[in-house]
Each structure stands twice: as structure tokens, then as C-alpha cells.
C-alpha positions in Angstrom: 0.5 13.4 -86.8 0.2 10.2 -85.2 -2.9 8.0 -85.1 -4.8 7.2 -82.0 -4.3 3.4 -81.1 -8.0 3.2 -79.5 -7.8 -0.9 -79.8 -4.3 -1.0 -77.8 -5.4 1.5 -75.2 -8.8 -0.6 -74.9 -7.1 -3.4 -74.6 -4.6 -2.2 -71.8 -7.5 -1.3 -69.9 -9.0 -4.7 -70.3 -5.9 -6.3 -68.7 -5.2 -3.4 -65.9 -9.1 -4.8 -65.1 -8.3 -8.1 -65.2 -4.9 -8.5 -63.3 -6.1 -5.9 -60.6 -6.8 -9.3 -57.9 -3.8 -10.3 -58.4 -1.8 -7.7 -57.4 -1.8 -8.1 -53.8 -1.4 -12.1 -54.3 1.9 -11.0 -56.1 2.8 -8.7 -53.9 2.4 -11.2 -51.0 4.2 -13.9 -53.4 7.7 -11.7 -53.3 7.5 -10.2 -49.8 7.6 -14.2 -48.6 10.1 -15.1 -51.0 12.6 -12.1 -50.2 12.0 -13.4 -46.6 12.7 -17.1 -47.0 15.9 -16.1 -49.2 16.9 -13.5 -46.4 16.4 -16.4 -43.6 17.4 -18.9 -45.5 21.0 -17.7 -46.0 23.9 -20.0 -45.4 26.7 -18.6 -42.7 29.0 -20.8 -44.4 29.3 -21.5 -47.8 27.7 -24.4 -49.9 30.9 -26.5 -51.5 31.1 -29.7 -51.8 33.9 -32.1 -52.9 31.9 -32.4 -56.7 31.6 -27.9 -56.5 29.1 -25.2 -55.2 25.6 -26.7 -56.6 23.8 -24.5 -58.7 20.6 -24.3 -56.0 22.3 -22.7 -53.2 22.0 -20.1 -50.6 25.4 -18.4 -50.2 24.7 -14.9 -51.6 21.3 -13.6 -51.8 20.6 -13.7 -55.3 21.1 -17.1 -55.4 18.7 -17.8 -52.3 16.2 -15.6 -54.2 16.2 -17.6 -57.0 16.9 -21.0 -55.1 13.3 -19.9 -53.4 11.6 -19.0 -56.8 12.6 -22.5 -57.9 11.2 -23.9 -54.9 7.9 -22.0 -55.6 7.8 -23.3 -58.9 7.9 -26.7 -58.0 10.7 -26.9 -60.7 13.8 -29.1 -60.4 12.9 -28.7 -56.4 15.0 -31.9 -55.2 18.3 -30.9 -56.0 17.8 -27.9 -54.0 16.3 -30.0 -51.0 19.0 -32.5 -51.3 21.7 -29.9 -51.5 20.6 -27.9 -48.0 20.6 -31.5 -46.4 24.1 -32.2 -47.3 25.1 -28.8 -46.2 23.0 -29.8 -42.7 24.5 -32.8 -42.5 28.0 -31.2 -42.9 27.8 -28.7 -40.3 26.4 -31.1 -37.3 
């Protein structure tokens, strides 16, 4: 027989409470960054003469998680300096 978790299940309900705003916020939150990865792919690919940069939008997964970096504020100028030197390549 197993025992009844009554403190798990109360807390589980505390946090399906308690996250419930912020489920359309997050839902929001990926819809624009699958869109900003989608637009922001590259028609040609990011490599330079030093490699392909780790913040790049060739494929999609990397534009998704090029964008989640961007989001995050985290390590946010090597992406922007990488899509100007790709700009700058291409005009």
C-alpha cells in the first residue's frame, strides 16, 4: 500500500496557483522568439576567416538559441557583433 503524499500534492497545487499568470507571458515569450529565430535566419552562412561563431543564425536551432541569448541579456555583444560582420560582408 502506498502512503498518500497530502504535503506534495498541496504543494503542487500551491505552485499550479501561483505560476497560473505566467503562463500566457511565457507563452507569448516563445511564440516571439520562434519568430525572431525564423526571420532572423541567414540565406548564407555565418563563416568567417577565425570560424563559424558560436552566436549564429545558420540553422534554426542555433537562431533559437542565439535569440534566447539575446533575451537573456547574456553574452549579447558577440552575437550583435557577429550579425554586423555578416551585414557588412554581404553589402
Amino acid at each position: 500500500m502506498v502512503p498518500r503524499f497530502d504535503p506534495v500534492r498541496r504543494l503542487v497545487e500551491i505552485l499550479e496557483t501561483t505560476t497560473a499568470p505566467l503562463r500566457s507571458f511565457v507563452l507569448v515569450w516563445v511564440i516571439l522568439g520562434v519568430v525572431c529565430a525564423q526571420v532572423g535566419l541567414v540565406n548564407g552562412r555565418m563563416n568567417f576567416s577565425d570560424g563559424v561563431p558560436r552566436a549564429n543564425f545558420d540553422y534554426f536551432g542555433w537562431a533559437l538559441l542565439c535569440v534566447l541569448q539575446l533575451f537573456t541579456t547574456e553574452n549579447w555583444y558577440e552575437a550583435e557583433m557577429c550579425a554586423c560582420l555578416h551585414r557588412l560582408a554581404y553589402e
